[in-house]
N, C-alpha and C positions, 0 to 999 in steps of 0.2 A: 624445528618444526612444531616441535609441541607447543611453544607458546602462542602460535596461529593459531592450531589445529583447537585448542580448549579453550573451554569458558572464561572471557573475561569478565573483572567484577566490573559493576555497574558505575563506578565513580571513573574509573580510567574509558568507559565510552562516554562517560557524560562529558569529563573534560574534554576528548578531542571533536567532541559534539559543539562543544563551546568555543573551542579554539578555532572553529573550521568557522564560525557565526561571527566570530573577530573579526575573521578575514575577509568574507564575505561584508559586513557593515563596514568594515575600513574602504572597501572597494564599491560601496555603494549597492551592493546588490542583496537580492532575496534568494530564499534556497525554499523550492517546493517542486514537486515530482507532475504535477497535473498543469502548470505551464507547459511543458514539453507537448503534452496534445496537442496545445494550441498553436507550438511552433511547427510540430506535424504536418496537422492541416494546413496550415499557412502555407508549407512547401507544399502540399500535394493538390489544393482545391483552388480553380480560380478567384483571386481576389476580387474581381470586381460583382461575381455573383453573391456571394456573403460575406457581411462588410465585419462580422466579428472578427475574422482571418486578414483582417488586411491591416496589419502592421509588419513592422521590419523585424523582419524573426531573425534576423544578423545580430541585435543586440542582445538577442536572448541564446546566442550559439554556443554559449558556454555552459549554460546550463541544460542543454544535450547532452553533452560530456559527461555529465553526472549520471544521467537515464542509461546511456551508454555504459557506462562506469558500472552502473549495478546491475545489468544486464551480464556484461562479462566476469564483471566480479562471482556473483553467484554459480557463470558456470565453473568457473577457474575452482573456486569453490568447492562445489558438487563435486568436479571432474578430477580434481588433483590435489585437494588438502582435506578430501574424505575418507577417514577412514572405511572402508568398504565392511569391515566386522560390525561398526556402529550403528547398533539403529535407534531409532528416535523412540523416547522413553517418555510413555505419558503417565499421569497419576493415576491411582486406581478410581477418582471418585469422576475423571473424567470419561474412563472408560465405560463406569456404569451409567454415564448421566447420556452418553454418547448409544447405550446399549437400549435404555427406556424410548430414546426417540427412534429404531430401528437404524441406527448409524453404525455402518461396521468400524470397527476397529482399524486405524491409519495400514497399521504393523510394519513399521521403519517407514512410512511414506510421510510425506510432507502434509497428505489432507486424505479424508475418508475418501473412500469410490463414490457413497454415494452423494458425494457435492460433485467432485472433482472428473469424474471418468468422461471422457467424450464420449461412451455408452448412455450415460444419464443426462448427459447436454443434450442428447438428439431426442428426447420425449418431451410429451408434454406440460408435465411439470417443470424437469431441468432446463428447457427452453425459456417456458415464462419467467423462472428467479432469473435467469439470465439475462435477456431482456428487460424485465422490470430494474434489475439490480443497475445494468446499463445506461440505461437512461437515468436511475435518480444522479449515478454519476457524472454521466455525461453532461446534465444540466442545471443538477446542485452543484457540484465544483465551480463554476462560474458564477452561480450567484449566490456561494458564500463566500466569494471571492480567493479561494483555494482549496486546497485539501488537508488530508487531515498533518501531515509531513508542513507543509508550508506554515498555515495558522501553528501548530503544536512549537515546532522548531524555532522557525525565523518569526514569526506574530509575535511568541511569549517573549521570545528573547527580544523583542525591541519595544516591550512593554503596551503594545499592542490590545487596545479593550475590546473591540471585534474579534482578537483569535481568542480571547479568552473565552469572551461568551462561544464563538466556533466550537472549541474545545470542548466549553461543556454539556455545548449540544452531542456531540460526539459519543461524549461518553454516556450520558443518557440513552442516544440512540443504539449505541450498543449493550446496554444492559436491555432494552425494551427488545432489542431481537433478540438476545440471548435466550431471554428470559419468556418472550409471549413469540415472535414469529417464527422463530426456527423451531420449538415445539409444534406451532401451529402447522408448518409445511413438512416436517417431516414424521411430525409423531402420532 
């Protein structure tokens, strides 16, 4: 169990990161987590009223599996290879950088209260990052032609010059929130 339960080094997930991109290009296929929306909706909304949704989401069923996969994975996870004494250890200079913007401290939790709490979702602020955040995903994913899992993973690895540039939009865009908007909205 301990070799689950602990940190793997970073070169044994990268290989089965690689091996799994094998298989996947040996079989023809792409691996990205924001397809699945699209197979979603496909199942849930009439096709012939919005015509984005109207393809054969049967060829994309396996890649449900995967959405599904990390879904139970994480709770199996949480629920039975966590140790319950554990809790999640952050840096101290994240703590203080975390303290400046009025952000409480996680304390074993996965994300602060105040992003996270469905107390701070129902106001006015936590509403609009919600919403706002929403939609840029909702409607950037599709017209950067995936997300950040797709372009980073299967892009790179198929030498892909769109996920690259994706990518480094990516990372830019997350230094520019780190750095100026989540100062801006919470500090």
């Amino acid at each position: 169990m301990e070799v689950i339960q602990g940190t793997w080094h970073w070169a044994i997930s990268g290989f089965l990161i690689g091996l799994i991109m094998l298989v996947l290009t040996y079989f023809g296929k792409t691996f990205g987590m924001s397809s699945n929306l699209r197979n979603i909706c496909s199942l849930s909304f009439p096709k012939k009223k919005i015509e984005y949704f109207n393809f054969d989401w049967k060829e994309q069923k396996w890649n449900l599996s995967i959405a599904l996969g990390a879904i139970f994975g994480g709770f199996i996870a949480f629920y039975f290879l966590m140790d319950a004494n554990t809790t999640l250890q952050l840096h101290p200079n994240t703590i203080e950088s975390l303290n400046q913007l009025h952000i409480d401290v996680p304390n074993g939790k996965l994300g602060p209260d105040a992003i996270f709490s469905l107390e701070k979702a129902f106001t006015l602020k936590g509403f609009s990052v919600l919403l706002f955040g929403g939609f840029l995903i909702g409607f950037g994913t599709p017209y950067a032609g995936g997300c950040t899992s797709g372009h980073a993973i299967s892009g790179l690895s198929n030498f892909q010059i769109p996920s690259l540039i994706a990518v480094i939009g990516f990372f830019i865009g997350g230094l520019f929130s780190a750095h100026f908007l989540i100062p801006l909205i919470f500090g």
